[in-house]
C-alpha positions as CSV (number, residue, x, y, z in Angstrom):
1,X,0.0,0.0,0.0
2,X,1.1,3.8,-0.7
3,X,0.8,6.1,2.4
4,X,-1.5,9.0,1.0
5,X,0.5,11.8,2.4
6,X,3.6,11.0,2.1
7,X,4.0,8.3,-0.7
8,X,6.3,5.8,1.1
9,X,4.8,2.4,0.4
10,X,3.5,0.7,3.8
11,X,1.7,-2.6,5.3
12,X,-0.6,-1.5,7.1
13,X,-3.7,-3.1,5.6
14,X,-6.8,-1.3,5.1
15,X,-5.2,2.2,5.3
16,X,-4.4,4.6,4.2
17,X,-1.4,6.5,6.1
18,X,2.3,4.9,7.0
19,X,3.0,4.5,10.5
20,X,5.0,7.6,10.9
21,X,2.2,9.6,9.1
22,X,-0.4,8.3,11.2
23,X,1.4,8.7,14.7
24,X,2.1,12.6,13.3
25,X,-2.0,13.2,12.8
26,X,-2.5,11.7,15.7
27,X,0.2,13.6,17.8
28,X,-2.0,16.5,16.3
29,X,-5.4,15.3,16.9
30,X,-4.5,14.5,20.5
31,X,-3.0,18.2,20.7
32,X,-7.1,19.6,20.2
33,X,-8.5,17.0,21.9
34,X,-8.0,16.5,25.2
35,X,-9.3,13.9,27.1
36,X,-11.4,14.6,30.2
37,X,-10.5,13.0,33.8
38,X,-12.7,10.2,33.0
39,X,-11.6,9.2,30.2
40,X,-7.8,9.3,31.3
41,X,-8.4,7.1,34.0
42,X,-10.3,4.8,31.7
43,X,-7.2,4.7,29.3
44,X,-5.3,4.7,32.1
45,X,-7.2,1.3,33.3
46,X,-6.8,-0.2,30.0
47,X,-3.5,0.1,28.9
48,X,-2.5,-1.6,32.6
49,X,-4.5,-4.3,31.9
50,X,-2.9,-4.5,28.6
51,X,0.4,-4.7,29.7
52,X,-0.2,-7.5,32.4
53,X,-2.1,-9.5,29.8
54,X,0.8,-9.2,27.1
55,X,3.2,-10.4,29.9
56,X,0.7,-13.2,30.5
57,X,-0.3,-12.0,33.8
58,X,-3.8,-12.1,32.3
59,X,-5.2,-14.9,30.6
60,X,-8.2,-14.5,28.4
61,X,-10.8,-17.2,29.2
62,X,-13.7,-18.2,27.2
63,X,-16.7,-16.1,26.9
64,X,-19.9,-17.5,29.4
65,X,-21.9,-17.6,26.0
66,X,-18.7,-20.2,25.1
67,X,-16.8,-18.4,22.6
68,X,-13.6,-18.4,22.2
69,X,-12.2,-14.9,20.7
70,X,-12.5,-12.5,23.9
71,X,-12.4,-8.8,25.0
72,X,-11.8,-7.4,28.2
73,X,-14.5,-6.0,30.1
74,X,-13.6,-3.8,32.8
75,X,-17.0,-3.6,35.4
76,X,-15.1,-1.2,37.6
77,X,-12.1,0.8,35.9
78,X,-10.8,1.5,39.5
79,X,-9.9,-2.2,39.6
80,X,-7.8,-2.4,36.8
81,X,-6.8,-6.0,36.9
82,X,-10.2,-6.7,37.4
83,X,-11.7,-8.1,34.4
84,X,-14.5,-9.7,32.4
85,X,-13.7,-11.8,29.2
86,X,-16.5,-11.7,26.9
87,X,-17.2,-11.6,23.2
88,X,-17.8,-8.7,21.3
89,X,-21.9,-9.4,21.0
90,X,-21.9,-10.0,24.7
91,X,-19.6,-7.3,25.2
92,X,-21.9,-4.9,23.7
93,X,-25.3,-6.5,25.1
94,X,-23.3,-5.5,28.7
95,X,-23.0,-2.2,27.5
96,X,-26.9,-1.6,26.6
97,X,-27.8,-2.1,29.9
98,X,-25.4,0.2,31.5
């Protein structure tokens, strides 16, 4: 693929900015859009869990509805580590009811 702005050719599939080019507009975006408090801690919440799964701290586990590709689901983003693996269509039914 050819990155749209500045015409180095790319992998990243399905879009259309090179990795440089993208982290620049977002380096931008973020710049004008600050988050709020909630949504730091939030972020904040996320990438912990992140890193403790990657390091295998975290183990994904089957959804309840018994499938097997899983997101994390945090109930309380004060408790980071504190998780909930679900699918995304259960994922989302959880988030229609909040």
């Amino acid at each position: 693929m050819i990155c749209s702005t500045c015409g180095a050719e790319h992998q990243r599939k399905g879009q259309n900015y090179c990795n440089a080019c993208h982290a620049a507009y977002m380096r931008g975006w973020r710049a004008t859009h600050p988050m709020t408090a909630e949504q730091r801690m939030k972020d904040a919440a996320r990438s912990y869990a992140g890193v403790y799964k990657r390091r295998g701290h975290l183990v994904p586990a089957p959804c309840a509805c018994g499938a097997e590709t899983v997101e994390m689901h945090h109930p309380d983003y004060g408790r980071p580590l504190d998780v909930q693996w679900t699918c995304r269509p259960c994922h989302l039914e959880l988030h229609q009811g909040a």
